[in-house]
C-alpha positions in Angstrom: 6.7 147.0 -44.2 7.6 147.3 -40.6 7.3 150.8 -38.8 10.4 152.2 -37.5 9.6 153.7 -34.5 11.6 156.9 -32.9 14.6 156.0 -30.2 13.4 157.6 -26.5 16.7 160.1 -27.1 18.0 161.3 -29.9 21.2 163.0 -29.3 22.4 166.9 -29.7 25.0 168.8 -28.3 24.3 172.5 -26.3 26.3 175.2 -25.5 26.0 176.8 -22.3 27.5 179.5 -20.6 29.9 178.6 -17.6 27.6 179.9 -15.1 24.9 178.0 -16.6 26.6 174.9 -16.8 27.7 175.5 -13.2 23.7 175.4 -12.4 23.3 172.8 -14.1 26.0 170.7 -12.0 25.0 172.1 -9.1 21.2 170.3 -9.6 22.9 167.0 -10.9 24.3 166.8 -7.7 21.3 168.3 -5.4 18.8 166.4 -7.6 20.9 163.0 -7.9 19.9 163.0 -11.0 21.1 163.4 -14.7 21.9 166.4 -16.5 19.9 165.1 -19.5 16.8 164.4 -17.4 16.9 167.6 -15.8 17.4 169.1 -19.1 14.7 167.2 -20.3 12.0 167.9 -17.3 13.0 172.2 -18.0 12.5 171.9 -21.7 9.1 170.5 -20.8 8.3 172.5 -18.3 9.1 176.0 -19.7 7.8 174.7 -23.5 5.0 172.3 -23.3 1.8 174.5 -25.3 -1.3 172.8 -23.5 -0.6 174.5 -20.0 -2.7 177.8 -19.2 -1.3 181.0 -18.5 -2.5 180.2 -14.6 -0.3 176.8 -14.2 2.7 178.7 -15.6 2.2 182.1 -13.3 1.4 179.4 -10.4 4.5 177.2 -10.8 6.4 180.7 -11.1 5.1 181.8 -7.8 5.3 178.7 -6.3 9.3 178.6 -7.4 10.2 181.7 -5.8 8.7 180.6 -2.6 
């Protein structure tokens, strides 16, 4: 049998709060980029389980510089 492998997206929808969603338009445009692959890059970001407590208090600090 051949192994189906996983589409790269798989496709939901999100609510989000106008002022939110304003953010988010804002950085499509900023960013030039999508609002799924900035989406994409924060849910990494803020969720991925290998980084140390030091790489998330550094990218904090280094955000609000």
């Amino acid at each position: 049998m051949e192994e189906q492998t996983e589409p790269p997206y798989k496709g939901f929808y999100i609510r989000l709060r106008p002022a939110a969603r304003k953010l988010l338009d804002q950085a499509t445009e900023a960013q030039g980029r999508s609002r799924m692959a900035i989406l994409h890059d924060l849910i990494h970001q803020h969720l991925q389980p290998a980084r140390s407590l030091e790489d998330r208090l550094d990218q904090l600090i280094r955000g609000r510089e």
